[in-house]
C-alpha positions as CSV (number, residue, x, y, z in Angstrom):
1,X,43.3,61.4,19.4
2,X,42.9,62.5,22.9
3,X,42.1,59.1,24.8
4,X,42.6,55.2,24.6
5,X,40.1,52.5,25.8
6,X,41.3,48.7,25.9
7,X,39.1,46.1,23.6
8,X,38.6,42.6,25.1
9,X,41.4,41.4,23.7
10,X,43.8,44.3,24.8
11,X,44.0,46.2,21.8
12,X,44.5,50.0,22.6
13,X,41.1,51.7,20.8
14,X,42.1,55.6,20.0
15,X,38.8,57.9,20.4
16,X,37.9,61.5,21.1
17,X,34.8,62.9,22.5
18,X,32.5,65.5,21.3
19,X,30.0,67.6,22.8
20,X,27.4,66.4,26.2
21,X,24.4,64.5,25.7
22,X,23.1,60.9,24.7
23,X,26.0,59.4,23.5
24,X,26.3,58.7,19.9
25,X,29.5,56.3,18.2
26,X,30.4,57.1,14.4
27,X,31.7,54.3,12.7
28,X,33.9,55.6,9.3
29,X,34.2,53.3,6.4
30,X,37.1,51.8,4.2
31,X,40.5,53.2,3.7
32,X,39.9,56.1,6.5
33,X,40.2,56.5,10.2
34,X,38.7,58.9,12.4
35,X,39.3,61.8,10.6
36,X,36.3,61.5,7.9
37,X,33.4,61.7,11.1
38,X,35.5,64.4,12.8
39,X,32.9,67.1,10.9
40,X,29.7,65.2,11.5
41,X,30.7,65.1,15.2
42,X,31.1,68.3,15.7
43,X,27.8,69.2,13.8
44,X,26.1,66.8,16.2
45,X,27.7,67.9,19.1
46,X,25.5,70.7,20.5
47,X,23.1,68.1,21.1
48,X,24.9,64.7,21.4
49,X,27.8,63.2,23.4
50,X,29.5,62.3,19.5
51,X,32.5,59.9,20.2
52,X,34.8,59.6,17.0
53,X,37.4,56.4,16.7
54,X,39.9,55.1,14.7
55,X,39.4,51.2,13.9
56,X,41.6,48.4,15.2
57,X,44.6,48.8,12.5
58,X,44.3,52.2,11.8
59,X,45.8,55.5,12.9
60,X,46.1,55.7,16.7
61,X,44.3,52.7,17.5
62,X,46.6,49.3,18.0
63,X,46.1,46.0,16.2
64,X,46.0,42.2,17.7
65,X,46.1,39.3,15.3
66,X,44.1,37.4,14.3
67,X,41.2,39.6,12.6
68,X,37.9,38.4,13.4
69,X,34.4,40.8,12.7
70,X,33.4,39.9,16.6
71,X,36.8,41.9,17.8
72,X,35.7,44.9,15.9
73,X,32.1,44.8,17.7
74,X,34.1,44.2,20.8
75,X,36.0,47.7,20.3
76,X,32.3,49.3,20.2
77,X,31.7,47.6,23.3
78,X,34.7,49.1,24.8
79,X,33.2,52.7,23.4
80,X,29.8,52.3,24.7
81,X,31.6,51.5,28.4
82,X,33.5,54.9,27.8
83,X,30.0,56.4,26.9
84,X,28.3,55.1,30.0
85,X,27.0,51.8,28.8
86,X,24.8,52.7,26.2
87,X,25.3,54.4,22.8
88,X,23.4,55.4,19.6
89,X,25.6,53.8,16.6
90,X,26.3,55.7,13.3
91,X,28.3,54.2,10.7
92,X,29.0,55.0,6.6
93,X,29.9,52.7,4.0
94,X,31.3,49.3,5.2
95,X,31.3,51.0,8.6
96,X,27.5,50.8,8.7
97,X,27.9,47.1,8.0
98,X,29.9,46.7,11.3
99,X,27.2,48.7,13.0
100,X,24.6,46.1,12.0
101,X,26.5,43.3,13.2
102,X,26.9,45.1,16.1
103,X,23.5,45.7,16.7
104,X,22.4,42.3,15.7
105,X,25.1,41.4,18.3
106,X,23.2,42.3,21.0
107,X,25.3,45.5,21.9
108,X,23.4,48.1,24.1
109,X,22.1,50.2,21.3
110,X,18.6,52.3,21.2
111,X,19.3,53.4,17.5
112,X,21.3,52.8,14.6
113,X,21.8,55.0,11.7
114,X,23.6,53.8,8.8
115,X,24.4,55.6,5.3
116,X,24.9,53.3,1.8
117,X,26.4,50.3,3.4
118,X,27.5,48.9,0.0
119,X,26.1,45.6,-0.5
120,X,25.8,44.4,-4.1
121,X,22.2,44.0,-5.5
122,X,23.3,42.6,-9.2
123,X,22.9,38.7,-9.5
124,X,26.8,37.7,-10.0
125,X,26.9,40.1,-6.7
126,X,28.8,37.0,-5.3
127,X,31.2,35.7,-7.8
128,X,32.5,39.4,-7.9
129,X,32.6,39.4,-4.3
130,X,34.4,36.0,-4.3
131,X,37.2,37.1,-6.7
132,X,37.8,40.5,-5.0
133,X,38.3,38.8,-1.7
134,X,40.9,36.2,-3.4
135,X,42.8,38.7,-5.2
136,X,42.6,41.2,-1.8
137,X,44.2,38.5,-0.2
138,X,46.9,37.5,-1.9
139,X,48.2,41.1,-2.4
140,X,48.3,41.8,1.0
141,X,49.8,38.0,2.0
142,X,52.8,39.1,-0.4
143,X,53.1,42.5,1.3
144,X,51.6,44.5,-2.1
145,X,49.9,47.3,-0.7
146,X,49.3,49.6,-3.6
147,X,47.9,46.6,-5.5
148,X,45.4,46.4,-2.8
149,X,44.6,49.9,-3.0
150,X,44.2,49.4,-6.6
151,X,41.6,46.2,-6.0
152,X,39.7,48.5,-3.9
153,X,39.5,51.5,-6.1
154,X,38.7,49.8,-8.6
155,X,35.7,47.9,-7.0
156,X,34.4,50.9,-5.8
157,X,34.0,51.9,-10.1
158,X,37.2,54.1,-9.9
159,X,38.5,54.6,-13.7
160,X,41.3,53.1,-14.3
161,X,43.0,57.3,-15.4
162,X,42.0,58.5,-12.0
163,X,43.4,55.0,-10.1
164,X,47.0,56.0,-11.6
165,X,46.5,59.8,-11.0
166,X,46.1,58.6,-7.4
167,X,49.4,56.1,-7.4
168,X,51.3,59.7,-8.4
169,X,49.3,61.8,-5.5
170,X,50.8,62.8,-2.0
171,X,48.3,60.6,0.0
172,X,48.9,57.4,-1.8
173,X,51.2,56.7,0.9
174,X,48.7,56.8,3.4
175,X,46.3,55.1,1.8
176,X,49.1,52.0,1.4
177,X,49.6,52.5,5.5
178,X,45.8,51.6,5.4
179,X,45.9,49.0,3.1
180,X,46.0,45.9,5.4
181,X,42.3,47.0,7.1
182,X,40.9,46.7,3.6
183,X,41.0,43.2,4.3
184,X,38.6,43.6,7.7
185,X,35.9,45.8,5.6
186,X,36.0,42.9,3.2
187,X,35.2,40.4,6.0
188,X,32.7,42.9,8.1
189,X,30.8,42.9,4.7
190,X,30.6,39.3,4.1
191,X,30.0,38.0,1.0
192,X,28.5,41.2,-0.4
193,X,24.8,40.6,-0.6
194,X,22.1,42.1,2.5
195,X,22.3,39.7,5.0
196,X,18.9,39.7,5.6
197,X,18.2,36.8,7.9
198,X,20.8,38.5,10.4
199,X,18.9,42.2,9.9
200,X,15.7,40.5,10.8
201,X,16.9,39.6,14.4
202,X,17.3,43.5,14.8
203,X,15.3,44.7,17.6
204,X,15.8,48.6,17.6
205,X,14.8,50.9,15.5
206,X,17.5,51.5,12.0
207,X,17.8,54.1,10.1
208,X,19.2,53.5,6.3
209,X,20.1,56.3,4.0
210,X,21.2,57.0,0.9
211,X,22.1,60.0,-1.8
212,X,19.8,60.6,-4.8
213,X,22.9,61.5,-6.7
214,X,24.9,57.9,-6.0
215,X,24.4,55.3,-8.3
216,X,21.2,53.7,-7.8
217,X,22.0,50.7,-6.7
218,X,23.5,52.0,-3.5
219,X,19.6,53.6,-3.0
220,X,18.2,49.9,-3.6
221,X,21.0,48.3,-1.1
222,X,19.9,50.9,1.6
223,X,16.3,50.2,1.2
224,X,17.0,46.6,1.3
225,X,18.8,46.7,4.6
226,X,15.5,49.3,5.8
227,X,13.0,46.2,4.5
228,X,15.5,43.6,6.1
229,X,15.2,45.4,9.8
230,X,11.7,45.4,11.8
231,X,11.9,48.8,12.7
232,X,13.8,49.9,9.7
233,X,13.5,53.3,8.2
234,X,14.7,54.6,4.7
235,X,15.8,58.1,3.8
236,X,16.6,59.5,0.9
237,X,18.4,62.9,0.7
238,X,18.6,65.2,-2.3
239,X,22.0,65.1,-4.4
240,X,24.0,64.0,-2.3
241,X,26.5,61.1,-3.1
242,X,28.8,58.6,-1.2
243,X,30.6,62.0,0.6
244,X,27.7,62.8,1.9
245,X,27.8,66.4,3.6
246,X,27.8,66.3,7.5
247,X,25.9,69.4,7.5
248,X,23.2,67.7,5.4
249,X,23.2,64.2,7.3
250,X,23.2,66.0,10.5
251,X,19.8,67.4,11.0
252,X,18.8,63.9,9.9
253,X,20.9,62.0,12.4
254,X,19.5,64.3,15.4
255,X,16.1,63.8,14.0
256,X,16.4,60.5,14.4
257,X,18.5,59.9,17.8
258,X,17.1,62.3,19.5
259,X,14.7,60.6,22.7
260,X,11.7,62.0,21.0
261,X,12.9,61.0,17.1
């Protein structure tokens, strides 16, 4: 990363800039830093001023105990400073979750975009929630990384053959460095369900996407959080899944931040 910003609370936030224009923040999601956005920046940035960022307790960026959701939206405040005081906010996954608390925050934000923010639509959508969170935290209080990994892969509907292929890959050991953050996607997504009281205080226009080819429920959680906002837009775009293709979402994105989206 090419430059640092300080939080409110003096954590050191790790970012790069892309491109001149309105300034737009992408937020990545679970078990990744920076890194995953790097490509939809720089397919947004002959039009945008596209900041990337590595979350508090990941990559570059520092860490300052104890975790709360508010510090994280206080690291976007840092980034919309660095972008001249107002930014568009992008985020995927449990990333797009943080950008709605940011938004509902009050953060200076014209738009957000968000893409399958993973909130559970099935009844027992909080009992499930409930035990992951238990489970998630006693692995990481006894310093068991790779069985948090393993919690995590396994609530995303990873088979069990393809969780041990990954134990024996070359980036397990990365993902067990980014273990400890699964805990602050777990709290930024509270207990699971659209928090639909908190969307509805949403004043800017949202934009919620999905892939036809995810699992459908991720489609009904993104038109849930559309419903939940005011000025909330859904968008559904053809075969793609959770990796959604930056050169897809793009041209979607710019639609939809540009002034005149």
């Amino acid at each position: 990363m090419e430059k640092k910003t300080l939080s409110r609370d003096g954590t050191p936030v790790a970012y790069e800039r892309f491109g001149q224009g309105p300034a737009v923040v992408l937020v990545s999601g679970a078990m990744s830093t920076s890194a995953t956005v790097v490509p939809l920046a720089a397919a947004l940035s002959d039009r945008f001023g596209v900041i990337v960022y590595d979350r508090r307790g990941r990559g570059e960026s520092g860490d300052t105990a104890p975790y709360a959701v508010a510090r994280e939206v206080e690291d976007l405040a840092a980034l919309i400073d660095v972008a001249g005081g107002e930014a568009s906010l992008y985020g995927i996954s449990s990333g797009g979750a943080l950008v709605l608390e940011a938004v509902a925050s009050g953060l200076p934000v014209p738009r957000a975009a968000v893409y399958e923010v993973p909130f559970a639509m099935s009844e027992d959508a909080g009992t499930e929630r409930a035990e992951y969170t238990a489970n998630l935290t006693e692995a990481l209080r006894d310093d068991r990384r790779g069985d948090a990994v393993e919690l995590f892969l396994r609530l995303t509907g990873l088979a069990e053959e393809m969780i041990h292929g990954a134990r024996q890959s070359p980036m397990w050991a990365a993902m067990e460095a980014l273990a400890p953050s699964l805990a602050y996607d777990d709290a930024v997504l509270g207990d699971g369900t659209v928090p639909r009281a908190r969307l509805a205080t949403i004043d800017v226009p949202v934009l919620s996407a999905s892939g036809t080819a995810s699992p459908a429920w991720m489609g009904e959680a993104a038109r849930a959080v559309a419903d939940a906002v005011p000025q909330g837009t859904y968008r559904s775009l053809a075969d793609q899944t959770h990796r959604v293709d930056p050169h897809v979402l793009a041209p979607v994105l710019a639609e939809f931040f540009s002034p005149a989206g």
